[in-house]
One Martini backbone bead per residue (centre of mass of N, CA, C, O) as a GRO file, in nm:
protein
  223
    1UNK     BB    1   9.344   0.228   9.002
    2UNK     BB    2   9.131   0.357   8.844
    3UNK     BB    3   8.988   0.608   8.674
    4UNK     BB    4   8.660   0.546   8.737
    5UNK     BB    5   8.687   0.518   9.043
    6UNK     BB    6   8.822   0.765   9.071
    7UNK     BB    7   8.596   0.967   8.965
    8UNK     BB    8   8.401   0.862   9.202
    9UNK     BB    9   8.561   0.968   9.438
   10UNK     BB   10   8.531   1.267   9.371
   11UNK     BB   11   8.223   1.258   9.297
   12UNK     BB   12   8.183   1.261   9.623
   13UNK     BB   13   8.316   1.479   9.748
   14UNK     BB   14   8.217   1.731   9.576
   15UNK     BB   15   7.903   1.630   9.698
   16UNK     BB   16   7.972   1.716   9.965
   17UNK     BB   17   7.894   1.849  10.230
   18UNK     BB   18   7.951   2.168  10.357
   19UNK     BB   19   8.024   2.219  10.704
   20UNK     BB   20   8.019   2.475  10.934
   21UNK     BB   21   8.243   2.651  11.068
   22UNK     BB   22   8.381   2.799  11.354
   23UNK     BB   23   8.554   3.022  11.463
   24UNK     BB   24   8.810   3.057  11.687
   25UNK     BB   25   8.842   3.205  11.994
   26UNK     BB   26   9.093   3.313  12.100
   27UNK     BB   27   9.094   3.553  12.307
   28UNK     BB   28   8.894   3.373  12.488
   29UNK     BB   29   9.139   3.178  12.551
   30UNK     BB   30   9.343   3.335  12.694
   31UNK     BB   31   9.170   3.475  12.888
   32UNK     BB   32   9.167   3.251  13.048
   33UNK     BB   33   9.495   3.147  13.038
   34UNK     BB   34   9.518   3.465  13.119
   35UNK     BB   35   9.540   3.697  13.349
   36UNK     BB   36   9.572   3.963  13.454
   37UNK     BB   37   9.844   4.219  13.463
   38UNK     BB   38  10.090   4.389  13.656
   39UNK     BB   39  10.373   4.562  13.524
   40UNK     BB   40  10.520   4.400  13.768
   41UNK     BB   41  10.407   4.123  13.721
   42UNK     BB   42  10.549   4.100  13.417
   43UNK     BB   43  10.842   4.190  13.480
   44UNK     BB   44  10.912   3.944  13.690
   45UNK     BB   45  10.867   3.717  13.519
   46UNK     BB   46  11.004   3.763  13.240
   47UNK     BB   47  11.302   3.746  13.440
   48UNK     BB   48  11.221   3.455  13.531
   49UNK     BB   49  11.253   3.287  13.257
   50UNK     BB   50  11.527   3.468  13.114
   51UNK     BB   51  11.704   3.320  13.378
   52UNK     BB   52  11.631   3.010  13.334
   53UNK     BB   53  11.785   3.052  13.016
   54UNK     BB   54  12.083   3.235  13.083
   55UNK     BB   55  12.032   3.534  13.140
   56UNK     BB   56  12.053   3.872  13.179
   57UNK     BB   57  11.941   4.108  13.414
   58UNK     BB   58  11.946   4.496  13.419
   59UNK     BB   59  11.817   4.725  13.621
   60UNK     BB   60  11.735   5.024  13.442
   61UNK     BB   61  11.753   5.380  13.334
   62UNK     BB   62  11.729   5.605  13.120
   63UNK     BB   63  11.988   5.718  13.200
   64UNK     BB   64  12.209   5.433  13.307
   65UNK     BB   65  12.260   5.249  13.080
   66UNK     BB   66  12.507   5.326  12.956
   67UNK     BB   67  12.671   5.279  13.222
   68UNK     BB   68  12.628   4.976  13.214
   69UNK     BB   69  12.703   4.921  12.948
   70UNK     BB   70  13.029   4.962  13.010
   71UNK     BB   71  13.078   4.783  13.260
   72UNK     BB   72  13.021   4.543  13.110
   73UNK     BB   73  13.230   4.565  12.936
   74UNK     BB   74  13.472   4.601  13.102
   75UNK     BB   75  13.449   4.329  13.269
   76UNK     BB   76  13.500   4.158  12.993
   77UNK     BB   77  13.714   4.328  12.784
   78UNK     BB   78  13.543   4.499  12.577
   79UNK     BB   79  13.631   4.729  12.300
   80UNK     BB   80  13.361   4.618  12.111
   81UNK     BB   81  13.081   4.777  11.959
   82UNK     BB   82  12.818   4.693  11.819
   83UNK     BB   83  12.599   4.943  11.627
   84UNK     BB   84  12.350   5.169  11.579
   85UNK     BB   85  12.333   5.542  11.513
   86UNK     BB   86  12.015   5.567  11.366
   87UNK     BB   87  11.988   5.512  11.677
   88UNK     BB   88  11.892   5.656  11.956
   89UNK     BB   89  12.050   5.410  12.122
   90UNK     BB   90  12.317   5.437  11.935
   91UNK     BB   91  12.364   5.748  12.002
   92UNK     BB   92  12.408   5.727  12.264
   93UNK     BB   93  12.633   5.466  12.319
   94UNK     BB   94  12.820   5.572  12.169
   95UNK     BB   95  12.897   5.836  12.275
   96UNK     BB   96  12.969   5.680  12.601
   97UNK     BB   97  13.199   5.491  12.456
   98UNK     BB   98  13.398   5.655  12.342
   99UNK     BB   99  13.470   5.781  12.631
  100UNK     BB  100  13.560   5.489  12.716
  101UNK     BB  101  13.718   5.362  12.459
  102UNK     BB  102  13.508   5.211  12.276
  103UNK     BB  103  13.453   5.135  12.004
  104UNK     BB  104  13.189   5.162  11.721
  105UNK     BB  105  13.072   4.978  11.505
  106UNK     BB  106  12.916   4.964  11.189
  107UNK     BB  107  12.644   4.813  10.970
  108UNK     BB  108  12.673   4.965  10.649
  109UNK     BB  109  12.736   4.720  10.493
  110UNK     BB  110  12.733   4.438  10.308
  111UNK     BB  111  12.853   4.131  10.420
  112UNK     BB  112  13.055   4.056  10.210
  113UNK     BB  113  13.257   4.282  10.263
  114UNK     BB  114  13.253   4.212  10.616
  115UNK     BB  115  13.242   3.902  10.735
  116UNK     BB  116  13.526   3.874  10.887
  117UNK     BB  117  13.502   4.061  11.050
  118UNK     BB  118  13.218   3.986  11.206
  119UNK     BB  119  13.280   3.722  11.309
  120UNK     BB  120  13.645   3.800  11.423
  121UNK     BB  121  13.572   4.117  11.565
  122UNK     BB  122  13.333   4.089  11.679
  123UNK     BB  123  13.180   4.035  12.021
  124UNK     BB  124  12.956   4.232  12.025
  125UNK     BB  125  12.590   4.367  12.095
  126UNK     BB  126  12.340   4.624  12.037
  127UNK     BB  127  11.987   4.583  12.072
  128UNK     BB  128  11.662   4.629  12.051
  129UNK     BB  129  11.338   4.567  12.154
  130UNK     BB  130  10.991   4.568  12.089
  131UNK     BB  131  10.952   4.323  12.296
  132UNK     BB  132  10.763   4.116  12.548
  133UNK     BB  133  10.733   3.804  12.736
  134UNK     BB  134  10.638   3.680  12.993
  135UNK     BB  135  10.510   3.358  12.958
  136UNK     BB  136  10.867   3.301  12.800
  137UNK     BB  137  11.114   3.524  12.790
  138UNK     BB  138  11.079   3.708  12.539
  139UNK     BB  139  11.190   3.838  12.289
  140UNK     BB  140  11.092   4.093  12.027
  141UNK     BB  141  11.245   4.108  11.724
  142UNK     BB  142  11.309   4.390  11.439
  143UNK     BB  143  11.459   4.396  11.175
  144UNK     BB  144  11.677   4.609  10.984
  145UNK     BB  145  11.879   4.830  10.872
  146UNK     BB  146  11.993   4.920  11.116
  147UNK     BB  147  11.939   4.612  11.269
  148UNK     BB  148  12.021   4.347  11.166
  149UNK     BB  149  12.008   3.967  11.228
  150UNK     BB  150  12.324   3.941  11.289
  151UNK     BB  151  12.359   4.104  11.513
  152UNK     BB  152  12.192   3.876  11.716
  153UNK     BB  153  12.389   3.585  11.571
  154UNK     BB  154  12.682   3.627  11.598
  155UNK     BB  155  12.790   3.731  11.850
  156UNK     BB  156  12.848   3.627  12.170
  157UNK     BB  157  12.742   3.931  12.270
  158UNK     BB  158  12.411   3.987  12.348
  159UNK     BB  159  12.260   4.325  12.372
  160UNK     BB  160  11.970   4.440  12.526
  161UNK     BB  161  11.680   4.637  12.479
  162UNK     BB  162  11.424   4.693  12.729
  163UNK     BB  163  11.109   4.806  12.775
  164UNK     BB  164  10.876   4.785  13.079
  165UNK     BB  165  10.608   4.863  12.879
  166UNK     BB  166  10.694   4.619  12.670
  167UNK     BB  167  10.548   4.344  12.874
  168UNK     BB  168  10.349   4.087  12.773
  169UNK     BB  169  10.179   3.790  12.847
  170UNK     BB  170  10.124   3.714  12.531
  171UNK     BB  171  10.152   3.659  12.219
  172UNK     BB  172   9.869   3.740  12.126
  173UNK     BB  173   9.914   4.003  12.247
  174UNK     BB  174  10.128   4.123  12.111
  175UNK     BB  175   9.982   4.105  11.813
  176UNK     BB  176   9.763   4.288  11.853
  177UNK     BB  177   9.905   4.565  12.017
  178UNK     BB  178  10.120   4.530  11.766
  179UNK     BB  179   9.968   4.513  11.481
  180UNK     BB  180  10.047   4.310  11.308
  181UNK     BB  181   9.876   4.277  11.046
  182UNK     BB  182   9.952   4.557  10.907
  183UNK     BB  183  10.272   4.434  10.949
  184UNK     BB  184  10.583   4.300  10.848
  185UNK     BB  185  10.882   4.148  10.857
  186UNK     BB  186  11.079   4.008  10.741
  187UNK     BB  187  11.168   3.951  11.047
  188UNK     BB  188  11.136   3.796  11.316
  189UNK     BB  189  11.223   3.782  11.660
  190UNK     BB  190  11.236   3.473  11.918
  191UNK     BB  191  11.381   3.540  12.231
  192UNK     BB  192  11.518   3.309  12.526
  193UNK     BB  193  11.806   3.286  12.486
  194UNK     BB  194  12.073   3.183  12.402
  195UNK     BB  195  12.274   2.978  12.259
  196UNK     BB  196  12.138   2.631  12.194
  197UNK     BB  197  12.264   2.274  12.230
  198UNK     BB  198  12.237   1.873  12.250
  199UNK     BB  199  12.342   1.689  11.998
  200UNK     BB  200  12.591   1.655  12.161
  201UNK     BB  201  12.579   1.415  12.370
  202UNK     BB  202  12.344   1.536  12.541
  203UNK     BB  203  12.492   1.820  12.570
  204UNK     BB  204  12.472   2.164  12.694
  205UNK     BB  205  12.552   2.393  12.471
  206UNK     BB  206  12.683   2.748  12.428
  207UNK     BB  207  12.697   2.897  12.118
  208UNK     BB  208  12.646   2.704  11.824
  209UNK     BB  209  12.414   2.951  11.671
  210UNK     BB  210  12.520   3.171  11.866
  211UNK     BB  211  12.529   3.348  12.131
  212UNK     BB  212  12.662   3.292  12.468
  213UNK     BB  213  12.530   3.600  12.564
  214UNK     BB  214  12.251   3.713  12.725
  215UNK     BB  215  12.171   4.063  12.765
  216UNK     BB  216  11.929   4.282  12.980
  217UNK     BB  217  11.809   4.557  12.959
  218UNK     BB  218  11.551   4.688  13.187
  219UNK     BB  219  11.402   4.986  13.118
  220UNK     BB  220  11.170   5.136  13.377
  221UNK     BB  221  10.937   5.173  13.622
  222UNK     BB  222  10.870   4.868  13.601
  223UNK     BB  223  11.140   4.786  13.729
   0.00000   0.00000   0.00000
């Protein structure tokens, strides 16, 4: 193509009426595709798709956690859980494992002084969740300074805090309800089952790129 031809398309395009369209209602399409529920009725699919995937999930009260997960930790015979003790769950699990003998390193330094003991000494991790999709049984993690994105990436078992009020019917919800538009984190994380993938012989193995078992401490009046 000569150089006046393409002038000769360029400017046929540019030229070419802007014909207005309609930005889609997304709102309105949840709306019908997904009809109000109650949180008992968001909290029972939750839990039914995201045990679809492979996930554990145990309810229990803002009071009985720390103690389930201990029990968790003692029937795998594990003696170290990562935590965060910046945040009220984790400072909560510390005093109660502590009592329990079990350690709880914490994740102080940049990865690169301690990659190896994070690797190869570390089995569990403990992080909350910010919220959850019902439609999709996925868990909604936001990394930051105090439980980065490592904690659930690495550990073979990875244990998660979800409160069953902040248990949304679709991403979409999510998006509106959590003001995601005012600001996001570095990472979002979403979580619907251990890690798992296919690529070998098409055979189904987990933990090829993160934790091998992911449980779901599931506590609040909704569960």
């Amino acid at each position: 193509m000569n150089a006046s031809a393409r002038q000769r398309i360029f400017a046929k395009l540019r030229s070419a009426p802007v014909l207005p369209k309609a930005a889609p209602d997304v709102a309105a399409w949840y709306a019908a595709h997904r009809s109000a529920e109650l949180p008992a009725e968001k909290v029972a699919r939750f839990r039914r798709h995201i045990e679809l995937a492979h996930a554990e999930v145990h309810l229990v009260s803002a009071a009985s956690w720390p103690q389930k997960l201990a029990e968790i930790l003692a029937a795998r015979q594990i003696g170290r859980l990562l935590l965060a003790p910046g945040t009220p769950h984790g400072a909560r699990a510390r005093s109660a494992l502590t009592a329990e003998g079990v350690a709880c390193p914490t994740y102080e330094a940049p990865i690169e002084r301690w990659k190896a003991e994070m690797f190869h000494d570390i089995p569990a991790s403990l992080t909350a969740a910010r919220c959850a999709i019902a439609e999709t049984g996925t868990l909604v993690l936001w990394p930051d300074a105090h439980e980065p994105r490592l904690m659930s990436l690495v550990p073979a078992l990875h244990i998660v805090l979800l409160d069953a009020g902040k248990i949304y019917n679709t991403f979409h919800e999510v998006v509106e309800q959590e003001a995601w538009v005012a600001g996001l984190p570095t990472n979002a994380l979403l979580i619907s089952g251990p890690s798992k993938t296919a690529d070998i012989q098409v055979t189904l193995a987990y933990g090829a790129h993160g934790p091998k078992e992911l449980i779901v401490l599931l506590q609040g009046d909704e569960a």
